[in-house]
N, C-alpha and C positions, 0 to 999 in steps of 0.2 A: 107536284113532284117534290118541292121544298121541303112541305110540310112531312110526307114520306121520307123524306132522308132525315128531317129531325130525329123522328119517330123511332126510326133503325138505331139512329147513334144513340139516344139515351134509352131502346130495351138492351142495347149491346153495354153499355154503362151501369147501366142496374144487374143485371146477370153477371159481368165481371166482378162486378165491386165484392171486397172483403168485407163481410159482416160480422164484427166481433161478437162472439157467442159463447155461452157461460153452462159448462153442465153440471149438472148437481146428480151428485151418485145417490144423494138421501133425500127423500120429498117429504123432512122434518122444518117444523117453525127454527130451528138454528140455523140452518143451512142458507132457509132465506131470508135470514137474519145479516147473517154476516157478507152474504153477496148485497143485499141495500146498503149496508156498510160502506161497502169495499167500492162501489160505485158511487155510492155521493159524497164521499168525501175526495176524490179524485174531482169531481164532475160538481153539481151543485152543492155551495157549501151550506153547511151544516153547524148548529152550535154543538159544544161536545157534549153538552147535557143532549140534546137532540138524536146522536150518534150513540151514548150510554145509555138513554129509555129503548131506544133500539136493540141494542146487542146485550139487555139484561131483560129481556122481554121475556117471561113466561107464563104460558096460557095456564100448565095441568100448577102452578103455586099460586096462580094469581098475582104477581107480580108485576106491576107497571108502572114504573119510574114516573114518569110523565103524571100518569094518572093521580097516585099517592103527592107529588109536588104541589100539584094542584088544591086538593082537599089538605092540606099542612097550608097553605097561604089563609087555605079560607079559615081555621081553625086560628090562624096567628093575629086575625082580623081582632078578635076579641083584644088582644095584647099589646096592639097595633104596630107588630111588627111583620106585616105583609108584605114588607118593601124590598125585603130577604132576598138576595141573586140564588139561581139555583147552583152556580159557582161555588156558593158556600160550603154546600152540600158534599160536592162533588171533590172540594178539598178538604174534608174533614174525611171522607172514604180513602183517600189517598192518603192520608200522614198516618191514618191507622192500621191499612191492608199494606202498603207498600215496602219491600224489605229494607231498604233504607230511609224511609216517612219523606216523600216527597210526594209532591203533589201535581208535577207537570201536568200538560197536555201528555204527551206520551206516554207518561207513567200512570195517567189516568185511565187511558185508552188498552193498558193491558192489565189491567187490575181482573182480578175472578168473578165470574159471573156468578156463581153459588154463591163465595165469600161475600158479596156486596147486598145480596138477597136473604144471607144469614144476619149479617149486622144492622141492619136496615132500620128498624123499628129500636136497637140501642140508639145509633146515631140520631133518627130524631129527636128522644130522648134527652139525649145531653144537650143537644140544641135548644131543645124547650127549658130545659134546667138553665143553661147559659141569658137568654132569653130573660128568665123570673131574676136572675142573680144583679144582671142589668138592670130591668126597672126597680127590684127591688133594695139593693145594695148600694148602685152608683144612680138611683133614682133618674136614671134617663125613660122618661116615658114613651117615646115613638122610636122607631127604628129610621127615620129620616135625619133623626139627629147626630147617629152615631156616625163619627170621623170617618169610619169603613165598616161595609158589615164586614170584612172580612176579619175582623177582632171576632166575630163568634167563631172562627175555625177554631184557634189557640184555646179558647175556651171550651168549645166543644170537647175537644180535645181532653182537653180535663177533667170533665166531669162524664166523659167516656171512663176513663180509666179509673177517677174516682166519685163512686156512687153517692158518698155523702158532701156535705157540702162543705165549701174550705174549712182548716181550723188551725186555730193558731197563728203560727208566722204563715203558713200560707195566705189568708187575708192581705196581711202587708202586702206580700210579695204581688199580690195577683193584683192589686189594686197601682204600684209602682212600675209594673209590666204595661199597667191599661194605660197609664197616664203616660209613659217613655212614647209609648210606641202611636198613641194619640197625636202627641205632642211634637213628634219627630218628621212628620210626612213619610214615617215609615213605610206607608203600602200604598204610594201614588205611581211606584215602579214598580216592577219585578217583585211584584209580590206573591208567585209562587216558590222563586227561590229563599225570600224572607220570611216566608212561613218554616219553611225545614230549618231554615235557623232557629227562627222564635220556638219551632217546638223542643226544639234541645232544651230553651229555658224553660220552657214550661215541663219538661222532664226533672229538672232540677225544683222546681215548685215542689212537685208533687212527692220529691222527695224529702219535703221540708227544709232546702239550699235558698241561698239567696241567689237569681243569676248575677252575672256580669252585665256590662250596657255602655260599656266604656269607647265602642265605638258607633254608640246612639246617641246623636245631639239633638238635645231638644231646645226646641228654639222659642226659648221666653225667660231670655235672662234678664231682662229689667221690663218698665213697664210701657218705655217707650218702644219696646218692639210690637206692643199688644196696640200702643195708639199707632204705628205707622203701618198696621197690619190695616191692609183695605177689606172691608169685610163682602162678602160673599155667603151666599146660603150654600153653595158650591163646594168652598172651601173648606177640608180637613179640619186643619188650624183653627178657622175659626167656629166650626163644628165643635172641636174638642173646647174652646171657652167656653160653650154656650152649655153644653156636660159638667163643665166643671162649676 
């Protein structure tokens, strides 16, 4: 008899219960696109490269975020900069899609799905170019070395907008940008709102301006700050010595 009244109470429990339920007016790949979306980022999280291969996903262009990241790792193998965040990426599509060049979470998350499928193959591009400029220029050979990768955005950035390579005073400039901002712990915080700064100076690069840096400290004003600096493979700081 027990077990009969269980039985009652939880079919009377499942038959009441509200079942949230999602309908889709269009039985297209966007649709259920954006409903995975819309439920894992509520429910299990998600990285937002994870949530932008998603919602830039297109079968009839062949387009697959995800997939294309992956064959660009293996291609950077040669260069040995594989160690690349997909982060990078995703904030260089941002400073350059975005109406005011920011590169949040948010601002990332409504960027254009065409837009980012159109520039796609520039952006790695410049990255590659950013990439050879590094080992070739500032002779860093691995990409484990570099302070942050996130110095390829600012750079990306760059040779997005310009197809040749620096000339001139942009050299200086670009090279006293790498070392301020190396040298600074510039990007161990909030470094998607430091980047919409930084690319204002790098807007000024490109126009052959020197930026300002007046409230960037870089911290190696004698030599006793380099001895009392505890070293770390870890550390920015002492990343950028090991560059320089």
């Amino acid at each position: 008899m027990r077990i009969l009244t269980k039985f009652r109470n939880t079919k009377k429990l499942s038959t009441s219960y509200d079942f949230s339920t999602v309908v889709l007016r269009k039985e297209d790949i966007d649709s259920a696109i954006e409903v995975f979306t819309r439920i894992n980022t509520g429910g299990q999280t998600l990285t937002l490269f994870e949530i932008m291969s998603a919602k830039t996903y297109d079968e009839e262009q062949k387009f697959d975020m995800q997939d294309r990241f992956q064959k660009l790792l293996k291609q950077l193998e040669v260069s040995k900069y594989e160690t690349i965040s997909s982060t990078v990426i995703l904030n260089v599509l941002g400073l350059i899609l975005s109406k005011n060049k920011e590169c949040k979470r948010k601002v990332v998350l409504q960027l254009d799905k065409q837009s980012i499928i159109d520039i796609w193959d520039d952006v790695i591009s410049s990255l590659k170019e950013s990439i050879d400029y590094f080992r070739s220029v500032y002779r860093i050979p691995v990409s484990t070395l570099l302070p942050y990768d996130a110095l390829l955005v600012p750079f990306s950035y760059f040779f997005y907008y310009q197809k040749e390579k620096p000339k001139g005073e942009q050299i200086k400039y670009l090279e006293e940008f790498f070392w301020r901002i190396s040298l600074s712990y510039r990007y161990s915080s909030s470094t998607e709102s430091k980047l919409a700064q930084d690319i204002k100076r790098i807007d000024q690069i490109l126009n052959g301006e020197r930026p300002n840096y007046d409230e960037i400290k870089v911290f190696l004003s004698s030599p006793r700050d380099l001895i009392d600096t505890n070293f770390s493979a870890g550390n920015s700081y002492c990343k950028a010595v090991l560059c320089f």
